[in-house]
PLY file of the C-alpha trace (Angstrom):
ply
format ascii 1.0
element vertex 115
property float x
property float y
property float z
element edge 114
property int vertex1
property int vertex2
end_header
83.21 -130.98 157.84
79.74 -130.65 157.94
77.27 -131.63 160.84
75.75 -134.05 158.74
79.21 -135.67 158.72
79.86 -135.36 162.45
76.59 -136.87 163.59
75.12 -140.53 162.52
71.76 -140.52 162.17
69.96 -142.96 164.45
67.05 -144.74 163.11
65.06 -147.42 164.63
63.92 -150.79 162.62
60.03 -150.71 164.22
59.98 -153.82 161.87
62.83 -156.14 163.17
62.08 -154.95 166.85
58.10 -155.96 165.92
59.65 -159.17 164.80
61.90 -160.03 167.25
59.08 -159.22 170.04
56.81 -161.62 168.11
59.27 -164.32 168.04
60.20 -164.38 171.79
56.26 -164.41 172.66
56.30 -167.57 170.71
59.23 -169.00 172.17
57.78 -168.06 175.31
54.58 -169.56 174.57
55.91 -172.70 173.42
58.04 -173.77 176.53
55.12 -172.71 179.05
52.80 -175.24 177.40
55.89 -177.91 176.86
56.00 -177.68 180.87
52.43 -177.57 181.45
52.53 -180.79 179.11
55.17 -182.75 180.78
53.73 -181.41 184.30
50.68 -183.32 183.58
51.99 -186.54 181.75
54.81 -187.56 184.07
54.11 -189.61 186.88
54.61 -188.14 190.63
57.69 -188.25 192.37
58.08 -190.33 195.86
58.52 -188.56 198.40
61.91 -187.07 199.77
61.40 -188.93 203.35
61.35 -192.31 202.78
58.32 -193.57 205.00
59.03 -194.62 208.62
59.39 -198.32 209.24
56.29 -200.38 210.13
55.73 -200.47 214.07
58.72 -197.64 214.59
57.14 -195.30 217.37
56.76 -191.83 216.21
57.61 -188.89 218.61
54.20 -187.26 219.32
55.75 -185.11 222.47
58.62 -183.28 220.98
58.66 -180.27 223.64
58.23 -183.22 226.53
60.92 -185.29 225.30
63.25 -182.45 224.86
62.65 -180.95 228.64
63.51 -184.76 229.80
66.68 -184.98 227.49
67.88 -181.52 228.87
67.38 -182.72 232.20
69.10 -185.85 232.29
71.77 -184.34 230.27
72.02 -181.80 232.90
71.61 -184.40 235.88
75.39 -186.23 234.23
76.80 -182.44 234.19
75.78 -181.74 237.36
76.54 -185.06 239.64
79.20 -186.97 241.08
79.82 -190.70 240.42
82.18 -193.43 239.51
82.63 -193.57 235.82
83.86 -197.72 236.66
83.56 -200.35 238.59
86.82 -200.32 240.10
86.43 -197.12 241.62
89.48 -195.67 239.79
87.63 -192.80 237.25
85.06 -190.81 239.09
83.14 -188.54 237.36
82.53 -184.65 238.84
80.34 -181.94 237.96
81.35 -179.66 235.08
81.48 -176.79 237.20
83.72 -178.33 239.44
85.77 -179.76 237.54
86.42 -175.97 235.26
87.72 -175.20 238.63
89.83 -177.54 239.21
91.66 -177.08 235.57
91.85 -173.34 236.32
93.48 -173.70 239.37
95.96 -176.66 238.59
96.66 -174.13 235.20
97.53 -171.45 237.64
99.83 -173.25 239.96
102.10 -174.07 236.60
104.99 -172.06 236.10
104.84 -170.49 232.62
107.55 -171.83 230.52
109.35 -169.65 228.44
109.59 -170.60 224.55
112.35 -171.53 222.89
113.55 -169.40 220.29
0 1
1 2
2 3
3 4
4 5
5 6
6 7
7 8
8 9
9 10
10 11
11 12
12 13
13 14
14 15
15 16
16 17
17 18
18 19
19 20
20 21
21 22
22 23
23 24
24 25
25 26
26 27
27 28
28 29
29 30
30 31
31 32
32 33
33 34
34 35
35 36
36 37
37 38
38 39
39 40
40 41
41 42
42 43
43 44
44 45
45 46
46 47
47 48
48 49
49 50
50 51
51 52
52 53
53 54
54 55
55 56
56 57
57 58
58 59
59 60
60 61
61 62
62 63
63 64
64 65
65 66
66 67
67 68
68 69
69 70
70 71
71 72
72 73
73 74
74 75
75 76
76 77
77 78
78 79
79 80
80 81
81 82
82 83
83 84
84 85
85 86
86 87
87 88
88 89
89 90
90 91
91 92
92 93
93 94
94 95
95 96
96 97
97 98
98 99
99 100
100 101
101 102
102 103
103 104
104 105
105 106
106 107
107 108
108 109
109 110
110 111
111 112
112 113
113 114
């Protein structure tokens, strides 16, 4: 064999490459102004929040409001009261009443499982 026959030569079409660039700059071309065309003719979306009803009150003191929310919400967690009127649900604080669980859980006898 001959090194001509063990090697393929490698040759570049400069012409279809030239071609092929030319063709995809169009294309390009073309869909840039189709968008820029249909950007400009169609008519404007509405918006994604639907407006707020007339005379709903807006919140204009987010960081206030959310101070009083945490506090009441931690006034409930942190009080005692009746959860009724009959006096027979009370309500306790949270931190109490984690202590209570744990220490009614560690009075029970552990059960053994059945196999």
């Amino acid at each position: 064999m001959t090194a001509a026959a063990r090697h393929e030569e490698h040759r570049v079409d400069v012409r279809a490459l030239a071609r092929l660039g030319g063709w995809l700059a169009v294309g390009v071309t073309l869909v840039v102004m189709a968008m820029y065309v249909l950007w400009r003719e169609l008519p404007a979306s509405p918006p994604l929040v639907p407006p707020s009803p007339a005379g709903a009150p807006l919140q204009t003191r987010a960081p206030q409001d959310r101070r009083t929310q945490q506090a009441l919400q931690r006034q409930r967690l942190e009080q005692y009261r009746w959860e009724d009127e009959q006096h027979q649900h009370a309500q306790v604080p949270i931190e109490r009443a984690m202590d209570i669980v744990v220490r009614d859980a560690s009075r029970e006898q552990p059960t053994r499982a059945k196999p």
